[in-house]
N, C-alpha and C positions, 0 to 999 in steps of 0.2 A: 049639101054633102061636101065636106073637103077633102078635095085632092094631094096628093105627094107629088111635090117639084124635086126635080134634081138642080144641080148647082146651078143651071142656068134658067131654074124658072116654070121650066116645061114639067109638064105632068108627064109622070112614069106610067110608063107600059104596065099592062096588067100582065104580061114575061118579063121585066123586068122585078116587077114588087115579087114574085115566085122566087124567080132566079134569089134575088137576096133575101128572102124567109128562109127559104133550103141551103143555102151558104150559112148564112148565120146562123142556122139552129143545127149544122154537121159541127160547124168550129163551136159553138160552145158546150156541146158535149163533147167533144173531144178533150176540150177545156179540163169540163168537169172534172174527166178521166183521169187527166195526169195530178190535178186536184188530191182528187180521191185517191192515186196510186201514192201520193206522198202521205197522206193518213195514215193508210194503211203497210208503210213500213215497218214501224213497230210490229205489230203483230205478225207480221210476217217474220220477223228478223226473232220475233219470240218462239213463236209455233214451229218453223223447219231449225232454230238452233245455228244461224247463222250468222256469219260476219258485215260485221256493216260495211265492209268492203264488198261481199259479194252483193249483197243488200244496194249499195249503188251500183253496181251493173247493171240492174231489176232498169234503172233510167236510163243509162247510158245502151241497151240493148233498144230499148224503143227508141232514143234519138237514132238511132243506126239505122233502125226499121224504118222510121221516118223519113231519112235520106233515101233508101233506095227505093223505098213509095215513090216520093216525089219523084226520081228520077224514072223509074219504068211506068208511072203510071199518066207522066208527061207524056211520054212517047203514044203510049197507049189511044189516051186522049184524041190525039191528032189522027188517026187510024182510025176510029172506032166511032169519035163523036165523046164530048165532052159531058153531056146527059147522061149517058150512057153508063160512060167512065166512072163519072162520079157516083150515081147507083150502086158499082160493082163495089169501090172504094166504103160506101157507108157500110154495105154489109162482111167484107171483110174484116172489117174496123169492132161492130157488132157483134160476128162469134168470135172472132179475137177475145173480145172483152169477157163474154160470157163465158169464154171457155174458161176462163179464171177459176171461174169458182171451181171447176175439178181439178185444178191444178194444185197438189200436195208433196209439189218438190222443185225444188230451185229451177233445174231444166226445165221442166214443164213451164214456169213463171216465164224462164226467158225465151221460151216459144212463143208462147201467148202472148207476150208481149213486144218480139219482134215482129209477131203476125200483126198487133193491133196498130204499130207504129207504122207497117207497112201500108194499112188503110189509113191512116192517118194522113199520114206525107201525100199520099195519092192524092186523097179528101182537100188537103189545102194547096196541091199546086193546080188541078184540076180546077179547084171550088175559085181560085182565085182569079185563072184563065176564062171561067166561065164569065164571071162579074166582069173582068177587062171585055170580052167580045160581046157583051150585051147593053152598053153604053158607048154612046160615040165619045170621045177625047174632045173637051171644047177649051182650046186654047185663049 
C-alpha cells in the first residue's frame, strides 16, 4: 500500500490527508460557485430586466462578503476553534447558495450573495489557517 509524503518525505497524518480533502473540496466548490455565478449572468440580467452594471454588483457584493468573511470569521476561528469555525463557514456558504434559487430580485441576489461570499471568505481564511497549523514549516 502506498503512502502520501509531504515535502520532506514523511508520510502524512491520517488528520492531515482530512484536514486537506475538506480544504479542498470547501474551495472548490466555492470555485465552482463563482464559476457558475458568471454563466449565469445572462439570464439573470435577461429575466429581472437589468443593467449590466447592476449585473456586476451581483460580483463585486460577494467580493465585499468575502472580505468581511475572512475578517470576522478569522477572529472567530481563534475563539472557537478553527474546525469548528470552518463547519459554520461551509453551511453558511451552503444556504447562502441555495437560497438563490428563491431569490427573484436584484436585492435578494445581493443578499444571497453577500451572505455566500461571507461563508466563503470565512471558508478560505479559516480553511487556510487550518492547513498552516496542521503541518509543521520545514525549512
Amino acid at each position: 500500500m502506498e503512502q502520501t509524503s509531504n515535502h520532506v518525505g514523511q508520510a502524512m497524518t491520517k488528520n492531515q490527508k482530512w484536514v486537506l480533502a475538506s480544504t479542498a473540496s470547501g474551495f472548490s466548490l466555492e470555485n465552482m460557485d463563482i464559476m457558475f455565478l458568471s454563466f449565469a449572468l445572462a439570464p439573470i440580467i435577461t429575466s429581472l430586466h437589468i443593467s449590466s452594471t447592476a449585473a456586476g454588483w451581483i460580483g463585486s457584493i460577494t467580493n465585499l462578503g468575502m472580505l468581511a468573511g475572512g475578517a470576522i470569521f478569522g477572529l472567530v476561528g481563534d475563539r472557537i476553534g478553527r474546525v469548528k469555525t470552518f463547519t459554520y463557514t461551509i453551511f453558511i456558504f451552503a444556504l447562502a447558495t441555495a437560497a438563490m434559487f428563491f431569490a427573484h430580485s436584484l436585492p435578494a441576489i445581493y443578499i444571497c450573495r453577500f451572505l455566500a461570499g461571507i461563508g466563503a471568505g470565512g471558508e478560505y481564511g479559516v480553511g487556510i489557517a487550518l492547513i498552516a497549523e496542521n503541518f509543521e514549516p520545514h525549512l
